[in-house]
Every structure is written in C-alpha cells, then in structure tokens.
DOBASE-366456 format. One line per 8 residues: number of its first residue (from 1); for each residue x, y, z of N, C-alpha, C. Coordinates in Angstrom, 2 decimals, decimal comma. Layout:
! residues N
NUM> X/Y/Z/X/Y/Z/X/Y/Z  ...
//
This chain:
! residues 68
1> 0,84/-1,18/0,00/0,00/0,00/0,00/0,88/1,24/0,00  0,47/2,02/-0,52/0,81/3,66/-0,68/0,17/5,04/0,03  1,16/5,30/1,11/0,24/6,30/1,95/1,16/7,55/1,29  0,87/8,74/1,45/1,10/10,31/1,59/1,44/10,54/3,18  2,10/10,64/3,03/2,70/11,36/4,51/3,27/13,01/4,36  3,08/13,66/5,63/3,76/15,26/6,00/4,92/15,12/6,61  5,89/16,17/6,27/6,65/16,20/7,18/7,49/17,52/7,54  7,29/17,61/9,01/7,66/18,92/9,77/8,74/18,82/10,33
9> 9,34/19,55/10,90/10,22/19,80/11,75/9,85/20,58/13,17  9,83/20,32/14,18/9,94/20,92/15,11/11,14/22,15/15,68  10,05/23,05/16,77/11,32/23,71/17,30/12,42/23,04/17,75  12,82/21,86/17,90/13,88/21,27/18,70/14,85/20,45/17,30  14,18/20,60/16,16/15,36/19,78/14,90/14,43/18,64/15,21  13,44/17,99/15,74/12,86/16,74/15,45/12,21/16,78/14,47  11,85/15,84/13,52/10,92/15,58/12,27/10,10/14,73/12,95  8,80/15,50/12,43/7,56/15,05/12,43/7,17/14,34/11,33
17> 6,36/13,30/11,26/5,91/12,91/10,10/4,33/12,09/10,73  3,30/12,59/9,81/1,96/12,39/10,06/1,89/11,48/8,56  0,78/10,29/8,69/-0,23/10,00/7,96/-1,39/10,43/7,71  -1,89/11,46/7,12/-3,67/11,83/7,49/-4,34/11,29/7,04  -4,23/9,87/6,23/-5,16/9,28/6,05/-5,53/8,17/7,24  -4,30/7,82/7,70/-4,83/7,12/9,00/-4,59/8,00/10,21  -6,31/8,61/10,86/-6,13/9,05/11,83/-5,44/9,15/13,77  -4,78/9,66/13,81/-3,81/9,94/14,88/-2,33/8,72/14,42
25> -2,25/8,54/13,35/-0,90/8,32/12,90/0,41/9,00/12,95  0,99/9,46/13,78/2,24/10,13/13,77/3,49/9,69/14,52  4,55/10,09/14,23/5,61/9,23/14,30/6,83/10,74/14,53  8,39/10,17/14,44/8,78/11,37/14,34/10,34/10,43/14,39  11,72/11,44/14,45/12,62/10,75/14,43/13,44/11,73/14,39  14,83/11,67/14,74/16,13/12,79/14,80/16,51/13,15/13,42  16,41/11,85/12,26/16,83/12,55/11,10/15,68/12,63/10,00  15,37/12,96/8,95/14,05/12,59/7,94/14,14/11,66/7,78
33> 15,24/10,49/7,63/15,00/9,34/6,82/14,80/8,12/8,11  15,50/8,60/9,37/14,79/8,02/10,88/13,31/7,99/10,88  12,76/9,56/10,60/11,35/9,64/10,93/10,41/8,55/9,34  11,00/8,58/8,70/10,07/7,97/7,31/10,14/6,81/8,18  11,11/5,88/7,94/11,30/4,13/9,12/10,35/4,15/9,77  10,53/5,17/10,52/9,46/5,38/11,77/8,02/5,16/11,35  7,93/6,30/11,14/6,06/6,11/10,46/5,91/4,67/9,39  6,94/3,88/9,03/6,58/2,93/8,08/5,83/2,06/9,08
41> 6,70/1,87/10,29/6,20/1,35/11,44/4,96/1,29/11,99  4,77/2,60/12,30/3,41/3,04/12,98/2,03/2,91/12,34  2,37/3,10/10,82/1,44/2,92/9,65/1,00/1,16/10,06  1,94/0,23/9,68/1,31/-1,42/9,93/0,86/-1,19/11,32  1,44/-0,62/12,27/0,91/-0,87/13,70/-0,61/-0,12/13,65  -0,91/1,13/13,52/-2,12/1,51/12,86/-3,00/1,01/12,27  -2,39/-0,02/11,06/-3,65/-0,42/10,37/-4,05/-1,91/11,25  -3,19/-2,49/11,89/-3,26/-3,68/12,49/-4,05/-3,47/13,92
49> -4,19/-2,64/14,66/-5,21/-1,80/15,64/-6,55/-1,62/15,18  -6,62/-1,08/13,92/-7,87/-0,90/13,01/-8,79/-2,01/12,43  -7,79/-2,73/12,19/-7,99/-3,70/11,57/-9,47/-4,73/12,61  -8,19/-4,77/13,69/-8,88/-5,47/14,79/-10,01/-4,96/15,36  -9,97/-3,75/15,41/-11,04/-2,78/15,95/-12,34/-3,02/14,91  -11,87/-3,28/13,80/-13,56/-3,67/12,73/-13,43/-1,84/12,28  -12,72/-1,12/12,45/-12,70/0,39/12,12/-12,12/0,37/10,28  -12,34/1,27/9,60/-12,09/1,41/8,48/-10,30/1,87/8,67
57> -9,88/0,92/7,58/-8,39/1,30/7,42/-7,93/2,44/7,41  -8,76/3,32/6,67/-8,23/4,85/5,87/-9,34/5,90/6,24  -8,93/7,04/6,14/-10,35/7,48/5,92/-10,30/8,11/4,40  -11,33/8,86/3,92/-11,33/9,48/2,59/-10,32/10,68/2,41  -9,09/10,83/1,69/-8,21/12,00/2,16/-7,90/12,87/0,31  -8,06/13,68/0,28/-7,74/14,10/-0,72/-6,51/15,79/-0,94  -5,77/15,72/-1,97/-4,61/16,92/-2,13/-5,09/17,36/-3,08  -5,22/18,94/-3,06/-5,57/20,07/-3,83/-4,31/20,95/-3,55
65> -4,59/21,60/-4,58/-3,76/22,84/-4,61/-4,38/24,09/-4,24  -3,88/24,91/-3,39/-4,38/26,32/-3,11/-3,66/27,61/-3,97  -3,86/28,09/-4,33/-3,01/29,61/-5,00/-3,34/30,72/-3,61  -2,90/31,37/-3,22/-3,54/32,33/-2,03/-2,44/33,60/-2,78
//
C-alpha cells in the first residue's frame, strides 16, 4: 500500500511525520529518513489496531492545490 505522509520539523530539529489518512498516525525521528522508518512502522501498527477494531483502514483524504 501507498500512503502520503507530512513532514515537519519541530522547534527542537525533530521531524515530524503524520499520515492523514490514518487518523492519529504520527511518528517522528532525529533525522528525515529516521522519521520515514518510523512512520513505516506506525502505519502497519495503525492499520493492524484498526484492523482489529472492525474500524475502516483509511479514511477518505484528498490533495488540492491552493493559489492564495
């Protein structure tokens, strides 16, 4: 499977990295390519919680573009 993930940085140099398609998915790590590992992680652990729960894997997530 193929998720979209974000990724931030914190005030402290930590990387954030969210899934928004699976809700409260987030992860984080000292370097970007720590934090990606990371969330690869949290993503199976996520869907395997869900799974069990009878909850929908994903929810509906879609990317647009804004001009502002």
């Amino acid at each position: 499977m193929k998720f979209i993930v974000t990724i931030d940085r914190d005030e402290d140099g930590i990387f954030i990295v969210e899934c928004p398609s699976i809700p409260g998915c987030v992860s984080q790590g000292k370097t970007e390519q720590e934090a990606i590992e990371n969330i690869k992680d949290a993503i199976k652990q996520c869907l395997e919680v869900r799974a069990e729960r009878g909850m929908p894997l994903t929810v509906s997530m879609r990317q647009i573009e804004v001009i502002v």
